[in-house]
mmCIF file of the N, C-alpha and C atoms, coordinates in Angstrom:
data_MODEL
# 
_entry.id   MODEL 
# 
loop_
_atom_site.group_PDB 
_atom_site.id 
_atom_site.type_symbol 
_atom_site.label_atom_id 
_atom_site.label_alt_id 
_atom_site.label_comp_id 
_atom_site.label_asym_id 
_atom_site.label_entity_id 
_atom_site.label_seq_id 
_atom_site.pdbx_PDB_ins_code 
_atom_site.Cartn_x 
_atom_site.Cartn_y 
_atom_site.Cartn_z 
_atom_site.occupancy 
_atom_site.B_iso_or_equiv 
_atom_site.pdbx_formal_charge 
_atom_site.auth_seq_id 
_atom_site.auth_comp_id 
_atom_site.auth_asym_id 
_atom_site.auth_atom_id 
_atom_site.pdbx_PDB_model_num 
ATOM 1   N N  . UNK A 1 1  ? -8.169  -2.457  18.753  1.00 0.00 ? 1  UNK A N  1 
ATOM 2   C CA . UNK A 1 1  ? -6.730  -2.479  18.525  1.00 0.00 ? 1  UNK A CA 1 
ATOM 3   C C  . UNK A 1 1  ? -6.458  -2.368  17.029  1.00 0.00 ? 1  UNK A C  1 
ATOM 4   N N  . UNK A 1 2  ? -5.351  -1.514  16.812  1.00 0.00 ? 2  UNK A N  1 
ATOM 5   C CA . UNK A 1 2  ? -5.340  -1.292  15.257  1.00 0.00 ? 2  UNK A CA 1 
ATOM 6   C C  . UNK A 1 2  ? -3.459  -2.243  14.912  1.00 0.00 ? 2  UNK A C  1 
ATOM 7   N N  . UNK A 1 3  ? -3.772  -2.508  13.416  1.00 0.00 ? 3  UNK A N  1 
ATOM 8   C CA . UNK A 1 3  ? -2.389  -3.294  13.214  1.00 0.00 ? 3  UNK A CA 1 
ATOM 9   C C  . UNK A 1 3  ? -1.932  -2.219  12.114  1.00 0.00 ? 3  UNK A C  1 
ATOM 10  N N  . UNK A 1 4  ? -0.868  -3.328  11.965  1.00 0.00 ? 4  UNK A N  1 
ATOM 11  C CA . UNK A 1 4  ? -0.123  -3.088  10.345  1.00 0.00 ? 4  UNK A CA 1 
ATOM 12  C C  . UNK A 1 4  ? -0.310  -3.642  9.200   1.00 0.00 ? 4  UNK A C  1 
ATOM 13  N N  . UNK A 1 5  ? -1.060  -3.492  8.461   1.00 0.00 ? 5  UNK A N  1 
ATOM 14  C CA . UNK A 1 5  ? -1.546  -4.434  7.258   1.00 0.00 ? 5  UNK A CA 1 
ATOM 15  C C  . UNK A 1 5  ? -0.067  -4.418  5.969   1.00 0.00 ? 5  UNK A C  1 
ATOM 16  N N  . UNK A 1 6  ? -0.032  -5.278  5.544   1.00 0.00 ? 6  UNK A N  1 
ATOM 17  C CA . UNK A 1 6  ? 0.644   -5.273  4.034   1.00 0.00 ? 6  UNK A CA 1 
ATOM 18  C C  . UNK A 1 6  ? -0.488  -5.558  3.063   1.00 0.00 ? 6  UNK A C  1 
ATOM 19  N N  . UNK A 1 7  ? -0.632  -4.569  1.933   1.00 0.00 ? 7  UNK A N  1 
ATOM 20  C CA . UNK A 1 7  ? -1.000  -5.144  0.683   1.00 0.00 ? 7  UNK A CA 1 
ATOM 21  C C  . UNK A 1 7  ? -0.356  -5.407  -0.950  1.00 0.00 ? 7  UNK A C  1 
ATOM 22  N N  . UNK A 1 8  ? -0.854  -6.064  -1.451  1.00 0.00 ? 8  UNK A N  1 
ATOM 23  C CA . UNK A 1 8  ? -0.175  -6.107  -2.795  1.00 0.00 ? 8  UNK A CA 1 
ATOM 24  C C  . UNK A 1 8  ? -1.257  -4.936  -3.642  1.00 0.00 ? 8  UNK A C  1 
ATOM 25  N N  . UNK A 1 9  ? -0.576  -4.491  -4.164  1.00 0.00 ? 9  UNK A N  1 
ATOM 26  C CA . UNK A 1 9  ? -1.983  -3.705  -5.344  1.00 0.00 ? 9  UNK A CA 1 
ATOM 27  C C  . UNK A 1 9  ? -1.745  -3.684  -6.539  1.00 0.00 ? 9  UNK A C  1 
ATOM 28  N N  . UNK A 1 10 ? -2.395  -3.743  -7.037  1.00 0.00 ? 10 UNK A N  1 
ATOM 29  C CA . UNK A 1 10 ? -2.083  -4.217  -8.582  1.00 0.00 ? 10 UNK A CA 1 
ATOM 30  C C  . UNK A 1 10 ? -3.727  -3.172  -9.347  1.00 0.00 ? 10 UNK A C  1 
ATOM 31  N N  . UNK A 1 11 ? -3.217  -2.258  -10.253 1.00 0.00 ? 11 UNK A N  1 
ATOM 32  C CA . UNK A 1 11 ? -3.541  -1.824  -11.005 1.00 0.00 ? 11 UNK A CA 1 
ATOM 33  C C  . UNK A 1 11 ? -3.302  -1.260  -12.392 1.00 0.00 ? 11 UNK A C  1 
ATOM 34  N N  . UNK A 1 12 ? -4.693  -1.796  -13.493 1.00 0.00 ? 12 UNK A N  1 
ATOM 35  C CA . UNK A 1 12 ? -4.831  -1.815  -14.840 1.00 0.00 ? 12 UNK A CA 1 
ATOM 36  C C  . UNK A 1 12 ? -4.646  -0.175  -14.776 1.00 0.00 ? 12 UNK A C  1 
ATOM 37  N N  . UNK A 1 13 ? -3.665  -0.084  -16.265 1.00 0.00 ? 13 UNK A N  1 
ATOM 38  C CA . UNK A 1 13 ? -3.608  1.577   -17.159 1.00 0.00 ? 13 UNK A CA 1 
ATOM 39  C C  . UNK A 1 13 ? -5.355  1.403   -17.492 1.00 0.00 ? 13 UNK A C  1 
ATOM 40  N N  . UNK A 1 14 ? -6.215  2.565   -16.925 1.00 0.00 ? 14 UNK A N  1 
ATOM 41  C CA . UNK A 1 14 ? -7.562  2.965   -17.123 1.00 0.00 ? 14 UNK A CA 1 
ATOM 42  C C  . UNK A 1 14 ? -8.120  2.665   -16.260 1.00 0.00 ? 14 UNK A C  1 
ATOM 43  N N  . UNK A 1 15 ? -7.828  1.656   -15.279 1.00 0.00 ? 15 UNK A N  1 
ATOM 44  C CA . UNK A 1 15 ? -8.566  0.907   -14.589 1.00 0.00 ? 15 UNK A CA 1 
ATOM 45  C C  . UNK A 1 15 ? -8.813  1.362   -12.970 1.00 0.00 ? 15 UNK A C  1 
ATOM 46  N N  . UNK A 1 16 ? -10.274 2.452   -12.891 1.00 0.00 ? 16 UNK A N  1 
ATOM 47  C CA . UNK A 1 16 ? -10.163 3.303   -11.311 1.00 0.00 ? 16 UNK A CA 1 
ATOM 48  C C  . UNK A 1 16 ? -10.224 1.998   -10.115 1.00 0.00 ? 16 UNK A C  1 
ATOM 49  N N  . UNK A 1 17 ? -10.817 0.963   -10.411 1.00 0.00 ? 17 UNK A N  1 
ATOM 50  C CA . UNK A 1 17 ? -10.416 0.280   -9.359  1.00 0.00 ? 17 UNK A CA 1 
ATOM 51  C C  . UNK A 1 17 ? -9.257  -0.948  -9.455  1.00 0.00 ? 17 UNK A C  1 
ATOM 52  N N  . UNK A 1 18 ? -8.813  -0.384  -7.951  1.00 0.00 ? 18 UNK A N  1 
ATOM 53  C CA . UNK A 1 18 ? -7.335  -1.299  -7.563  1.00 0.00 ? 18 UNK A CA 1 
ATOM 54  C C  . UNK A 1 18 ? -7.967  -2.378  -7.484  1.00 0.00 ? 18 UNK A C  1 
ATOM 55  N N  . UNK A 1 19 ? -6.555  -3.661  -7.560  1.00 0.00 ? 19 UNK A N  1 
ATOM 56  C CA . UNK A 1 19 ? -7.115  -5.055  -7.024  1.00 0.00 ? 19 UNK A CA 1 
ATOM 57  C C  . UNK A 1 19 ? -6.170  -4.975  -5.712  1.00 0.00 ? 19 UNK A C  1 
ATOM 58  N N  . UNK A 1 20 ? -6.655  -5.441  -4.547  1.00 0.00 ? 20 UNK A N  1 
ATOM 59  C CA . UNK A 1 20 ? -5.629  -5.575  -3.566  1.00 0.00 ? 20 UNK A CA 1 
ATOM 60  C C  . UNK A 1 20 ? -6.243  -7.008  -2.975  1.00 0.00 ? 20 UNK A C  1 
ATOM 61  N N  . UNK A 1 21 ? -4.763  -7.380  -2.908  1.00 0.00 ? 21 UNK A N  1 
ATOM 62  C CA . UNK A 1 21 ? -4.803  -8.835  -1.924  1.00 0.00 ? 21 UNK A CA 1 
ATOM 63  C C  . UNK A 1 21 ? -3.755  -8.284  -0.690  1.00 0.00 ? 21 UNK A C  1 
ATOM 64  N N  . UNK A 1 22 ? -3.931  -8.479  1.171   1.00 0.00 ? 22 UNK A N  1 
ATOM 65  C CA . UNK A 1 22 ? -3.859  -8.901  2.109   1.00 0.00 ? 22 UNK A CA 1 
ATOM 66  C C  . UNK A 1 22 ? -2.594  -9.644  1.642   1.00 0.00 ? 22 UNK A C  1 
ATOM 67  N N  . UNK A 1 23 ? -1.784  -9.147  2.119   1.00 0.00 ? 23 UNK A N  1 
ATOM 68  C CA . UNK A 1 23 ? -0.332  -10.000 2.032   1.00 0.00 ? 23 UNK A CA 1 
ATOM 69  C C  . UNK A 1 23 ? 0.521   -10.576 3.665   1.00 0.00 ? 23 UNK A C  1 
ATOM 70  N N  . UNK A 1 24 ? 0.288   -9.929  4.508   1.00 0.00 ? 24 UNK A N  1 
ATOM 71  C CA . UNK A 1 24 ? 0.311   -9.914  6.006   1.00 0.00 ? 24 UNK A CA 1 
ATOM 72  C C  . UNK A 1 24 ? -0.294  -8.572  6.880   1.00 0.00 ? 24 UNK A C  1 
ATOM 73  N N  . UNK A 1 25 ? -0.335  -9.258  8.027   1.00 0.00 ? 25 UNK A N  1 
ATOM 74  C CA . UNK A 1 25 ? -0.914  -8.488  9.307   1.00 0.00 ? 25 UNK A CA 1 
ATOM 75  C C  . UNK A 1 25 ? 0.373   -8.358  10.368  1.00 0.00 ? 25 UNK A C  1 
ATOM 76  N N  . UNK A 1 26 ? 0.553   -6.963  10.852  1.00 0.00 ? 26 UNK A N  1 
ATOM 77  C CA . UNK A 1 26 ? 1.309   -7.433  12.266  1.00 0.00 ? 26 UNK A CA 1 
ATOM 78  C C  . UNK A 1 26 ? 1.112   -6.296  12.995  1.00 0.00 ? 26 UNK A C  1 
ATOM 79  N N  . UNK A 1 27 ? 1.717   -6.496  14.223  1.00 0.00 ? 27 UNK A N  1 
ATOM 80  C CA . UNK A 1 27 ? 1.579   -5.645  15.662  1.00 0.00 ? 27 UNK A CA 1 
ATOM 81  C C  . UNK A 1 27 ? 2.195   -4.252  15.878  1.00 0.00 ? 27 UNK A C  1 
ATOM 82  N N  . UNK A 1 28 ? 3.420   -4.541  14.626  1.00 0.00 ? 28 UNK A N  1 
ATOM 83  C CA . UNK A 1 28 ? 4.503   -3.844  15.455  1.00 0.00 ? 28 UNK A CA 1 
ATOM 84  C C  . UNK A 1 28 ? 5.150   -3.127  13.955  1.00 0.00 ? 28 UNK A C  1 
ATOM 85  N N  . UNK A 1 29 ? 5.207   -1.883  13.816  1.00 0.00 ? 29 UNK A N  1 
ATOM 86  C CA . UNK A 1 29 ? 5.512   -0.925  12.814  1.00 0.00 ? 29 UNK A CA 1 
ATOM 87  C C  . UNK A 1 29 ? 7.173   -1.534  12.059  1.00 0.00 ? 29 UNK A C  1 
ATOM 88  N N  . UNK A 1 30 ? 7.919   -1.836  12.997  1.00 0.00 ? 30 UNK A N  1 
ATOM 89  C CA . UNK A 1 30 ? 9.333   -2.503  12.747  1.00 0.00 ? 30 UNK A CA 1 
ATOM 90  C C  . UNK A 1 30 ? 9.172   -3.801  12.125  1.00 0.00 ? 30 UNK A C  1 
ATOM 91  N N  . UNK A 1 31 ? 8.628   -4.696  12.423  1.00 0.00 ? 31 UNK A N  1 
ATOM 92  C CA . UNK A 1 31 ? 7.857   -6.039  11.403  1.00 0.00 ? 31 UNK A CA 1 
ATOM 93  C C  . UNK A 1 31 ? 7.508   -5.823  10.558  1.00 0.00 ? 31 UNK A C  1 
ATOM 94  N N  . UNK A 1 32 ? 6.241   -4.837  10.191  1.00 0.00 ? 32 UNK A N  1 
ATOM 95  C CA . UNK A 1 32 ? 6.202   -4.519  8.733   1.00 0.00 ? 32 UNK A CA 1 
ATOM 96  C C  . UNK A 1 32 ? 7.157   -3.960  7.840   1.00 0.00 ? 32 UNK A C  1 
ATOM 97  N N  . UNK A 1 33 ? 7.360   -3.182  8.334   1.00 0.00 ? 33 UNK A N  1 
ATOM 98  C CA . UNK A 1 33 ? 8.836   -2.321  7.221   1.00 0.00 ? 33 UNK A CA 1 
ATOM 99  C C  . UNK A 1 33 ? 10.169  -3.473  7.126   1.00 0.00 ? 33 UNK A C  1 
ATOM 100 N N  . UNK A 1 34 ? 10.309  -3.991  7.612   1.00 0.00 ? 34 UNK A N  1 
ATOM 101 C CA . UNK A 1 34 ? 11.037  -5.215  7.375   1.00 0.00 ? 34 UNK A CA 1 
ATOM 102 C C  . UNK A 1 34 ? 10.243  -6.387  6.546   1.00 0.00 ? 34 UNK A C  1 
ATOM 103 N N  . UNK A 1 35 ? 9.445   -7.041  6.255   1.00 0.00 ? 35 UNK A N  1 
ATOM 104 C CA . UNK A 1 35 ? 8.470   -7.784  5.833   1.00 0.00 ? 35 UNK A CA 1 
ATOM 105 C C  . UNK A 1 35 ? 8.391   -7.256  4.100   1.00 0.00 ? 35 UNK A C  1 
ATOM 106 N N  . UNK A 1 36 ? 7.958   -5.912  4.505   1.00 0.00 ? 36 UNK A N  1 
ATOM 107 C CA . UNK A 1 36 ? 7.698   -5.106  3.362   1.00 0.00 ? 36 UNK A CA 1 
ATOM 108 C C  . UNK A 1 36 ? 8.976   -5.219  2.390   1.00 0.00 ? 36 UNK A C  1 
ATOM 109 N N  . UNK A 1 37 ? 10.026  -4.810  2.617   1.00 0.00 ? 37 UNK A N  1 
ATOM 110 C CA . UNK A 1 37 ? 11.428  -4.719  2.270   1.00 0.00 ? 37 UNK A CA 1 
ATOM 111 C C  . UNK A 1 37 ? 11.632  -5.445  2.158   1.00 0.00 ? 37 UNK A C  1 
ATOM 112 N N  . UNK A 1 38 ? 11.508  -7.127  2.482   1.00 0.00 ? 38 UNK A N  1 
ATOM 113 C CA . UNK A 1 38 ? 11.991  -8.033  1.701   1.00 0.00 ? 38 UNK A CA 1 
ATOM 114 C C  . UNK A 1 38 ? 11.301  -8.469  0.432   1.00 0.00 ? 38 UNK A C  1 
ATOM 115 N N  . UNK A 1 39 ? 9.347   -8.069  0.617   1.00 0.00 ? 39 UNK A N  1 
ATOM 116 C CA . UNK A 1 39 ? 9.023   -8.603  -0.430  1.00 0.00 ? 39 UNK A CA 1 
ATOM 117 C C  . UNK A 1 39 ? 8.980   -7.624  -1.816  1.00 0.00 ? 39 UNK A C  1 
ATOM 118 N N  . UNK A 1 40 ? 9.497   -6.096  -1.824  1.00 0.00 ? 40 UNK A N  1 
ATOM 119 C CA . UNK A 1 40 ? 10.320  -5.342  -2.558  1.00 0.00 ? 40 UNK A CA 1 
ATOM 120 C C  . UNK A 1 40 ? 11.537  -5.640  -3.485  1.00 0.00 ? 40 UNK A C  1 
ATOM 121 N N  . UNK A 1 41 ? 12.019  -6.287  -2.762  1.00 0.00 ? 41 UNK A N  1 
ATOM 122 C CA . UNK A 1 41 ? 13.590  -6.835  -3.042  1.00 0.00 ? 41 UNK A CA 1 
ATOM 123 C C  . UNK A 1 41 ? 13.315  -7.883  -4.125  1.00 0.00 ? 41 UNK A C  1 
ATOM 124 N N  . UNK A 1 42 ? 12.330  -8.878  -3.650  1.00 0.00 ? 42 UNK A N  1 
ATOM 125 C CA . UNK A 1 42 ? 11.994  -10.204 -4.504  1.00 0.00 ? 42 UNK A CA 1 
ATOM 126 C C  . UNK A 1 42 ? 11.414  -10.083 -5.360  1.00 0.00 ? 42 UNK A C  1 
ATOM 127 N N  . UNK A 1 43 ? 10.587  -9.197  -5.391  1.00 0.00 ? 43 UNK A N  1 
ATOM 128 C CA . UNK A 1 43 ? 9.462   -8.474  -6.291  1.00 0.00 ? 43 UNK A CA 1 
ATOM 129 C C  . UNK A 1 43 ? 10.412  -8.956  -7.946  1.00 0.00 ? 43 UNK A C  1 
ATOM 130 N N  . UNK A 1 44 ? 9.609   -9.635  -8.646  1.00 0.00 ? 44 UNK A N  1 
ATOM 131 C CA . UNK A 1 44 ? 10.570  -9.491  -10.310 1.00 0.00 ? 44 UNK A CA 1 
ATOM 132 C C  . UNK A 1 44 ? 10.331  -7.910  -10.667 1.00 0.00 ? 44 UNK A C  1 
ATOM 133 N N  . UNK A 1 45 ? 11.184  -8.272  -12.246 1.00 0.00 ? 45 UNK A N  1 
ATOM 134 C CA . UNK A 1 45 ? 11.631  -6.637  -12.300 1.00 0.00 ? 45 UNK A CA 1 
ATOM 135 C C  . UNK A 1 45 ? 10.035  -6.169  -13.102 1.00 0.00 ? 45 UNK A C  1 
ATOM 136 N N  . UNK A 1 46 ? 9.484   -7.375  -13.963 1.00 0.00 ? 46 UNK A N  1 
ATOM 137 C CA . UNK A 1 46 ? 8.075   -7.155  -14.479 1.00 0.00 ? 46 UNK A CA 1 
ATOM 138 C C  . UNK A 1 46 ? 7.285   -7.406  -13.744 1.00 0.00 ? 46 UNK A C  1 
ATOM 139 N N  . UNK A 1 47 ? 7.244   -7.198  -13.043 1.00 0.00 ? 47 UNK A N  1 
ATOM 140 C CA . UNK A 1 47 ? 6.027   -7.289  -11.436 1.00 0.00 ? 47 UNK A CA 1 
ATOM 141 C C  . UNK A 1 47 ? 5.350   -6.050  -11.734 1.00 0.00 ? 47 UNK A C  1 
ATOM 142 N N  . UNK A 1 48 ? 4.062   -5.507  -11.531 1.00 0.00 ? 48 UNK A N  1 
ATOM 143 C CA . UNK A 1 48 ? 3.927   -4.236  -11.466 1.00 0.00 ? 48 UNK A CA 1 
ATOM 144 C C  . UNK A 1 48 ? 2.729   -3.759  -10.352 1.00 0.00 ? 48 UNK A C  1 
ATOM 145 N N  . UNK A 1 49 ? 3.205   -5.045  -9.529  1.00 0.00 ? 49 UNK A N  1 
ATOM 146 C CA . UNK A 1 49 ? 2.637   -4.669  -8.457  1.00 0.00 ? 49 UNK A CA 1 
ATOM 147 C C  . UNK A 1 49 ? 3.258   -3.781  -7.229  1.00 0.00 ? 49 UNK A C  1 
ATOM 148 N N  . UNK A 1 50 ? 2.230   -2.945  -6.331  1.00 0.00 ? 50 UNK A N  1 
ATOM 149 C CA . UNK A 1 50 ? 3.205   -2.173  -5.350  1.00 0.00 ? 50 UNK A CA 1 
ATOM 150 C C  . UNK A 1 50 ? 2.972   -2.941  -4.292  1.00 0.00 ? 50 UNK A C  1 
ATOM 151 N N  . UNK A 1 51 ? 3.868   -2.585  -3.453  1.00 0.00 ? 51 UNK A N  1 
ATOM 152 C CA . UNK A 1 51 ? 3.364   -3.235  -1.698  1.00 0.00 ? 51 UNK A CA 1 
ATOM 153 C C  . UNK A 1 51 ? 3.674   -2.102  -0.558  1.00 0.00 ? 51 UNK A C  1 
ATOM 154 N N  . UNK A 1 52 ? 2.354   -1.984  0.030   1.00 0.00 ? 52 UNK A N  1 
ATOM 155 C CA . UNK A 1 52 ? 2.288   -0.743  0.708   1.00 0.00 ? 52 UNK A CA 1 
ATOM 156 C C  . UNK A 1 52 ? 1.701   -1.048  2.250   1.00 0.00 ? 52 UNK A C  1 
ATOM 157 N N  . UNK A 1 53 ? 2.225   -0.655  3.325   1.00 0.00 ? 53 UNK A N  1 
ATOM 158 C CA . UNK A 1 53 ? 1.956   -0.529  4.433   1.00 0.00 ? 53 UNK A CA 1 
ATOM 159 C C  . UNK A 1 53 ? 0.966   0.249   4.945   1.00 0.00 ? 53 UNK A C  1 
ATOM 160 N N  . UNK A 1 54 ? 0.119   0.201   5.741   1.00 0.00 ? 54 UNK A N  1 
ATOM 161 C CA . UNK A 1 54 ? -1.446  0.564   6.170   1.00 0.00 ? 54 UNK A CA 1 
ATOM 162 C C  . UNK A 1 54 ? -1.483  0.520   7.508   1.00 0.00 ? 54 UNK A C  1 
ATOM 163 N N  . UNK A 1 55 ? -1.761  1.358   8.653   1.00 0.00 ? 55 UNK A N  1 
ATOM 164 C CA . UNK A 1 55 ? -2.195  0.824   9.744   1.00 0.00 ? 55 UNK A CA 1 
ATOM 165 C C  . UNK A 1 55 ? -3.556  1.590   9.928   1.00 0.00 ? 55 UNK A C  1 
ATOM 166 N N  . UNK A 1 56 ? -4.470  -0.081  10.683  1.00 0.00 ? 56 UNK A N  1 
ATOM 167 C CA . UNK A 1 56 ? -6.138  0.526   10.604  1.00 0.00 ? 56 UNK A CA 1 
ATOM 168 C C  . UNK A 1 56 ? -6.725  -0.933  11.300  1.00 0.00 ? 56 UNK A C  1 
ATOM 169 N N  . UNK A 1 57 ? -7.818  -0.370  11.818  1.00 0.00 ? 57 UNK A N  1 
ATOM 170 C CA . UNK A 1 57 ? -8.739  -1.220  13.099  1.00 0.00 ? 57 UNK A CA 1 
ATOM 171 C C  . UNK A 1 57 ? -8.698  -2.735  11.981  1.00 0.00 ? 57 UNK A C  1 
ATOM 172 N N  . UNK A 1 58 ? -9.089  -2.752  11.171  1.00 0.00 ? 58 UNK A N  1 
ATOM 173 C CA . UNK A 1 58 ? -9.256  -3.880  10.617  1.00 0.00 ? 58 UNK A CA 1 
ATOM 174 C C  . UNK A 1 58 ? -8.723  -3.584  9.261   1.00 0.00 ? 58 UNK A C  1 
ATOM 175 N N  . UNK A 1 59 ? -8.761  -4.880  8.691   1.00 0.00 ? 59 UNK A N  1 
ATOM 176 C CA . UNK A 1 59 ? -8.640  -4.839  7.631   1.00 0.00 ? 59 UNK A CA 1 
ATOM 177 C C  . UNK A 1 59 ? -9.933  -4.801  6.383   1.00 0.00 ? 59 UNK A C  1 
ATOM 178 N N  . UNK A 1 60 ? -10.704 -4.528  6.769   1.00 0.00 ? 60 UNK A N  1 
ATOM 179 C CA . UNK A 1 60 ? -11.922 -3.784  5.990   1.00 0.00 ? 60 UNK A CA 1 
ATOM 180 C C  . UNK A 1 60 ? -11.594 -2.283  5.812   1.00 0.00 ? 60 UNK A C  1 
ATOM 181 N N  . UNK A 1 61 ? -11.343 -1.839  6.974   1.00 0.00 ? 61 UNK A N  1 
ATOM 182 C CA . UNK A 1 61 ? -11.037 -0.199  7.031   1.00 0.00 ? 61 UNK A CA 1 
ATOM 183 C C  . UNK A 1 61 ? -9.675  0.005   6.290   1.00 0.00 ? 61 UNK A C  1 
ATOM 184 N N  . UNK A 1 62 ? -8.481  -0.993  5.988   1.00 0.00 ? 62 UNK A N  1 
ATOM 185 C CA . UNK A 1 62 ? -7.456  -0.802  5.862   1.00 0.00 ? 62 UNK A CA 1 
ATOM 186 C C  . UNK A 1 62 ? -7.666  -0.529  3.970   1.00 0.00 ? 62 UNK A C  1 
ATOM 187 N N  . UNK A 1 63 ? -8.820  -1.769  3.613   1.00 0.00 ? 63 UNK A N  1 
ATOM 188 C CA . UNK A 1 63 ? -8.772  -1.508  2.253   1.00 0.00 ? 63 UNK A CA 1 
ATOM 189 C C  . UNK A 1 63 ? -9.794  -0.489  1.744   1.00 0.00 ? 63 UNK A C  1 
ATOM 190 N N  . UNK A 1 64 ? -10.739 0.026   2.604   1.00 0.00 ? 64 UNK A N  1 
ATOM 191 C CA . UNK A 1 64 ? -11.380 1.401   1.933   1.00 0.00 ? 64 UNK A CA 1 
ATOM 192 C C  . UNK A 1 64 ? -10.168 2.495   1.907   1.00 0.00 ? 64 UNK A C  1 
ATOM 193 N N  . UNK A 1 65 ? -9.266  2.687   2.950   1.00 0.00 ? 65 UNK A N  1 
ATOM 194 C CA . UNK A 1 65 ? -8.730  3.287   2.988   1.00 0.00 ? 65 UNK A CA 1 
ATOM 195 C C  . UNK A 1 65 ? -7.107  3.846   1.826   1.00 0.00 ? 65 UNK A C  1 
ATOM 196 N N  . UNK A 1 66 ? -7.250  2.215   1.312   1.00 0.00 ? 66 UNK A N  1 
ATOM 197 C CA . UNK A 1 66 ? -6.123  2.459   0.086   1.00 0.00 ? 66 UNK A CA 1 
ATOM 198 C C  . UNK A 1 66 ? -7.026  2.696   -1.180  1.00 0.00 ? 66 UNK A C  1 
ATOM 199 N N  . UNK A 1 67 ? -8.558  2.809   -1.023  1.00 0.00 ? 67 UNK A N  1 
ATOM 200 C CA . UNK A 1 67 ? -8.936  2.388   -2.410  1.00 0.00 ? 67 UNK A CA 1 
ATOM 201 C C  . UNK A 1 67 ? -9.606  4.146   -2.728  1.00 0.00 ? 67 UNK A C  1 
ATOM 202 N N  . UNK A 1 68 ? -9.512  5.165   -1.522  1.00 0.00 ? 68 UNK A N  1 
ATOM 203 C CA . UNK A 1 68 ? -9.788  5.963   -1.416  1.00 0.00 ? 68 UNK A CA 1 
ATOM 204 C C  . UNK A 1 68 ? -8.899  7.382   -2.556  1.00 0.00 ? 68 UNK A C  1 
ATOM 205 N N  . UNK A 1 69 ? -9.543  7.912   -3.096  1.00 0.00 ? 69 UNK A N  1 
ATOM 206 C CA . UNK A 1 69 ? -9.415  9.063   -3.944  1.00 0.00 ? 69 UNK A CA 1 
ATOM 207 C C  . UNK A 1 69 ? -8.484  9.987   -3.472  1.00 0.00 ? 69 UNK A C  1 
ATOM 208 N N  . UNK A 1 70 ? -6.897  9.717   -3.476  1.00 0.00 ? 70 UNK A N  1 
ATOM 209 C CA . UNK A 1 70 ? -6.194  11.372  -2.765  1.00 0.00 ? 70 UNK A CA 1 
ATOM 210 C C  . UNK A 1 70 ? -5.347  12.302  -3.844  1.00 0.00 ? 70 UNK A C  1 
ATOM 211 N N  . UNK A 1 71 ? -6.121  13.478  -2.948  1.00 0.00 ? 71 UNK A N  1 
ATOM 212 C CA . UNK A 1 71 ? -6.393  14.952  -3.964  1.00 0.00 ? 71 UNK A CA 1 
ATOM 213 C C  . UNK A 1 71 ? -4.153  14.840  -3.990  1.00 0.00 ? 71 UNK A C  1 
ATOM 214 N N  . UNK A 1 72 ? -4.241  15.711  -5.169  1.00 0.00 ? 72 UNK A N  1 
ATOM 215 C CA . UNK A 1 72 ? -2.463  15.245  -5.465  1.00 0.00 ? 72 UNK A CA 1 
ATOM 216 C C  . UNK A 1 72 ? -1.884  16.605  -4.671  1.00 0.00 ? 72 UNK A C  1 
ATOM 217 N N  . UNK A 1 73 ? -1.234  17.174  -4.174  1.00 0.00 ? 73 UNK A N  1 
ATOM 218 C CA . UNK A 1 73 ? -0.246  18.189  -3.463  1.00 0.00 ? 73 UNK A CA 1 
ATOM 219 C C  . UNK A 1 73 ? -0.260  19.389  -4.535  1.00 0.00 ? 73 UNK A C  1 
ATOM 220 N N  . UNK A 1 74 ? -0.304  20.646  -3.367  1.00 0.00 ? 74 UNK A N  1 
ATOM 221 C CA . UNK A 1 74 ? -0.337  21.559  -4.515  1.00 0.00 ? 74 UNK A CA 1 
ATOM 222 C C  . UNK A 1 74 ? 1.330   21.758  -4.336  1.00 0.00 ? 74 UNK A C  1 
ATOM 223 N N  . UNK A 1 75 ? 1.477   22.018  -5.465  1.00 0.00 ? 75 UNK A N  1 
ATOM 224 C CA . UNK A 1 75 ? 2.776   22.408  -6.421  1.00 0.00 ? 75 UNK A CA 1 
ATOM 225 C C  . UNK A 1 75 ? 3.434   23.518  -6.240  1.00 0.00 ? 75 UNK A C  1 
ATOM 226 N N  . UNK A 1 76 ? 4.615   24.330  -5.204  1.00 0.00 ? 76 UNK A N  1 
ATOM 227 C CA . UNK A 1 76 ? 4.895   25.999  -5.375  1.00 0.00 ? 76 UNK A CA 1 
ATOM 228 C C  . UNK A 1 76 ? 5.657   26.013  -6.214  1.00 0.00 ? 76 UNK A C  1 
ATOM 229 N N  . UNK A 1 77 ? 5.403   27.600  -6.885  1.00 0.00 ? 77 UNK A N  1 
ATOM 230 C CA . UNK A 1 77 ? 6.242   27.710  -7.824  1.00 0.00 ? 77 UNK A CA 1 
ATOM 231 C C  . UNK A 1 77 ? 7.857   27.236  -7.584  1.00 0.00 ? 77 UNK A C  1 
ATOM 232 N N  . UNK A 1 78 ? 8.225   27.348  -6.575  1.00 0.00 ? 78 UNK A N  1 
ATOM 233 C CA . UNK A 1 78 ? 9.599   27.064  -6.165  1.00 0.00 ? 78 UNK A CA 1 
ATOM 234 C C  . UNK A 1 78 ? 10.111  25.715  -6.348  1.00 0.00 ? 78 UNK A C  1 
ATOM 235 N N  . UNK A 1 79 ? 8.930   25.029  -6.576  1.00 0.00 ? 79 UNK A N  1 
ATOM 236 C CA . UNK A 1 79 ? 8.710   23.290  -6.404  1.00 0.00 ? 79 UNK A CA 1 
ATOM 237 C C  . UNK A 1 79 ? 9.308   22.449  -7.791  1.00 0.00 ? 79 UNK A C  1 
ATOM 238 N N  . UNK A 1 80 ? 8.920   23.436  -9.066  1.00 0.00 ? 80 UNK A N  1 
ATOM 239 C CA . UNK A 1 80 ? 8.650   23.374  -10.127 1.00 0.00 ? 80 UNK A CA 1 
ATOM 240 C C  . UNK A 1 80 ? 10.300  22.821  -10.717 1.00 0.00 ? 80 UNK A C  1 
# 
């Protein structure tokens, strides 16, 4: 059974690895995005942490999966 993870992530300017702490778990896609959104809101304004939603079998898989390398979008000229 796979959930909805919340994490906090917090990353150093230079620094390739994230720190992430497990902020909640839940069942149901509507719980998190609500959950999430409040702790957005509260977030201070010098916070520079993100909080990002994940769904994955566990939460082992949830954090390879944020800590993972993604290639950036290619760009059309039209885009520009």
């Amino acid at each position: 059974m796979s959930f909805y993870f919340i994490f906090k992530i917090t990353q150093s300017p230079g620094n390739i690895v994230k720190g992430l702490e497990k902020v909640a778990q839940f069942d149901s896609f509507k719980e998190a995005k609500q959950h999430v959104k409040l702790l957005r809101v509260d977030k201070s304004s010098d916070e520079l942490a993100l909080y990002k939603i994940i769904f994955a079998e566990s939460e082992l898989n949830a954090e390879q999966l944020l800590q993972e390398k993604r290639e950036q979008p290619i760009i059309e000229e039209w885009e520009k």
